[in-house]
C-alpha positions, 0 to 999 in steps of 0.5 A: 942372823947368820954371817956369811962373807960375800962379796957384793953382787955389783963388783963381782958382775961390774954393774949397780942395775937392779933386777939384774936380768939373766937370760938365755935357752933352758939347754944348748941344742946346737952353736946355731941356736945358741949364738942366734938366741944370744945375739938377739938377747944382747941386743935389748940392752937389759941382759947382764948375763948369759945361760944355757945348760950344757949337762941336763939333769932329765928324770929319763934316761931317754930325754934329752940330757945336754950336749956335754963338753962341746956347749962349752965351746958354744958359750964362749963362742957367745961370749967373745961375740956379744960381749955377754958373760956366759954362766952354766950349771954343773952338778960335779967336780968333772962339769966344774973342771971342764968349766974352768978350764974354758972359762966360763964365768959363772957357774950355777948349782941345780936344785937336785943337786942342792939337795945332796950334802954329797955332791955340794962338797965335792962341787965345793972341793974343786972350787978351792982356791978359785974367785969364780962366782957361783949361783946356788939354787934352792933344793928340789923340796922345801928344805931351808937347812938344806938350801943354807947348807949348800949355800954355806959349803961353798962359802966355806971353801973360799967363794965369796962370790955367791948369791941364791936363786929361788926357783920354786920347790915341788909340791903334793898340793895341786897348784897353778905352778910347776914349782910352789914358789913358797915365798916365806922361804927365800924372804926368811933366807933374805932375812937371816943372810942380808949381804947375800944376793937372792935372784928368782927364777920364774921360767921353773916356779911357773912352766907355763910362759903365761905367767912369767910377768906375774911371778917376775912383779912378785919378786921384784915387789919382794926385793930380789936381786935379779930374775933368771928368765928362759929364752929361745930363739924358736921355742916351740922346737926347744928340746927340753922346757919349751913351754916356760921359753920366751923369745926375746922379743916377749922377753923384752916385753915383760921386763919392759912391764916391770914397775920397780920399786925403791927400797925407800923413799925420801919423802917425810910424810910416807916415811912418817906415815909408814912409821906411825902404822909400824908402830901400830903393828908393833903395838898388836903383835905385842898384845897379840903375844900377849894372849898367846901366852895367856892361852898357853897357860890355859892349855897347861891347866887344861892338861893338869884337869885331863890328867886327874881325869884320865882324859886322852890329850887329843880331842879330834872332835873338839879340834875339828869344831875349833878350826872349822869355826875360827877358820869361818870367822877368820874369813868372815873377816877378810882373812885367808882360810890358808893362813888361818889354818896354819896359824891355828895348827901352829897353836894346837901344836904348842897346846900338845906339846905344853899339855903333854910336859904336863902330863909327863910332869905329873906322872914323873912326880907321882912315881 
């Protein structure tokens, strides 16, 4: 488990709700726009912090790239007339001055700007010696050692105040999504860094409004902290982002949709139900470990037998029979074709590794 030092989530936003709701417009476009938008999210009541980007990291040069040092202004204009604390991403050590010195409350880190070591630093520089909290979002590809890079040069320069949000990450696989959301990442940073609060961002894992509610009842089902939602006053005139903006009437709608769920319950027959089908799994992944090993040892006297042979490790014909049929079986029984694809990769690729030390053993002794 890695130890990082955080503060809790609650002492540092001055509220125990749970999803902690962020909301606001994908970038500031115009004072007007921005206190409108904030004064109609602050009147559901469910709002615990405000979000407008001021600085747009856009792929072309001739979108729009953010309004710059005077959405700052706006922001806090928002926050001395709603009440809302305000939160702004930055990508150097200019925006985190600049956010300083207006006081902004808290500042996020974009997923292109994750993904470089370089610009983390320089961000985490700056912020020595500030107690300002900062949201870090994952990187733009499915990288965790980069995504807990990031997370750990902050934390290394002082903040402890400091949470992730999981926005999905891009993909060559065709998907319903703009981002693949890629679950198994933020549960394994969940997992090795319990303390830290881990929030969703929906708006960027779907871009599409339509399927914002779902994405939103997964990561609340999953534990996560809060969810980091996109709204406009008018969507439809948004400059950048506009089809994964809600007004905050549908806004309000889809948290009001939200079923949440306790981390555990009280009562003694689910928790002596729950721990008797624990037990269970527990006593298969045991069995299941087992024959994994057994098999294990069969591929090395597989690859001793190929040797003496001069036999190739590789054998795509025998490999594409094998996953076609436990692929077909594995379905036949209730299980995902996905899964069973990637389980089996993960064993045909510890099979080559074994049969290759062996191979590699063998010769070495025979020299």
């Amino acid at each position: 488990m890695l130890q990082l030092e955080i503060t809790p989530v609650e002492q540092w936003l001055g509220t125990n709700d749970k999803p902690i709701i962020i909301s606001g417009p994908c970038s500031a476009e115009s004072e007007v726009q921005l206190i409108n938008t904030a004064k109609e999210l602050a009147a559901l009541n469910k709002i615990h912090l405000f979000r407008a980007g001021i600085w747009k990291p856009r792929t072309r040069p001739n979108s729009f790239n953010g309004v710059g040092e005077k959405g700052l202004g706006w922001l806090r204009t928002v926050k001395e007339e709603t009440g809302l604390l305000v939160t702004t991403e930055v990508a150097n050590r200019k925006h985190v001055e600049l956010c300083l010195k207006y006081g902004i409350d808290i500042l996020w880190i974009g997923a292109r700007t994750s993904a470089n070591p370089f610009s983390v630093q320089e961000i985490a520089d700056v912020l020595r010696g500030t107690d300002i909290p900062v949201l870090v979002k994952n990187p733009v590809n499915p990288d965790f050692q980069l995504w807990l890079g990031a997370l750990e040069r902050i934390n290394n320069a002082g903040i402890t105040k400091l949470a992730a949000i999981h926005r999905g990450f891009s993909s060559f696989e065709p998907t319903p999504f703009r981002n693949s959301p890629m679950w198994e990442l933020p549960i394994e940073l969940k997992t090795k860094c319990q303390s830290l609060p881990v929030f969703c961002d929906p708006s960027h894992i779907a871009g599409s409004r339509d399927l914002i509610q779902m994405i939103s009842q997964k990561a609340i089902d999953l534990d996560m902290n809060g969810l980091m939602i996109e709204s406009h006053i008018n969507p439809q005139k948004a400059l950048s982002d506009s089809k994964q903006q809600l007004t905050p009437s549908s806004l309000n709608r889809i948290l009001n949709s939200l079923i949440i769920r306790k981390a555990d319950s009280n009562n003694k027959e689910f928790t002596d139900k729950l721990e008797l089908l624990r037990n269970m799994i527990d006593n298969i992944d045991e069995e299941v470990i087992q024959k994994l090993s057994a098999r294990m040892e069969i591929a090395e006297k597989i690859g001793e037998y190929k040797k003496q042979n001069h036999v190739t490790i590789l054998q795509i014909n025998r490999w594409d029979k094998i996953i076609n049929q436990r692929i077909n079986m594995g379905a036949a029984m209730g299980l995902s074709k996905e899964f069973l694809g990637d389980f089996l990769r993960l064993i045909h690729k510890e099979s080559i590794r074994k049969q290759t030390e062996i191979m590699n053993a063998i010769t070495e002794k025979a020299g």
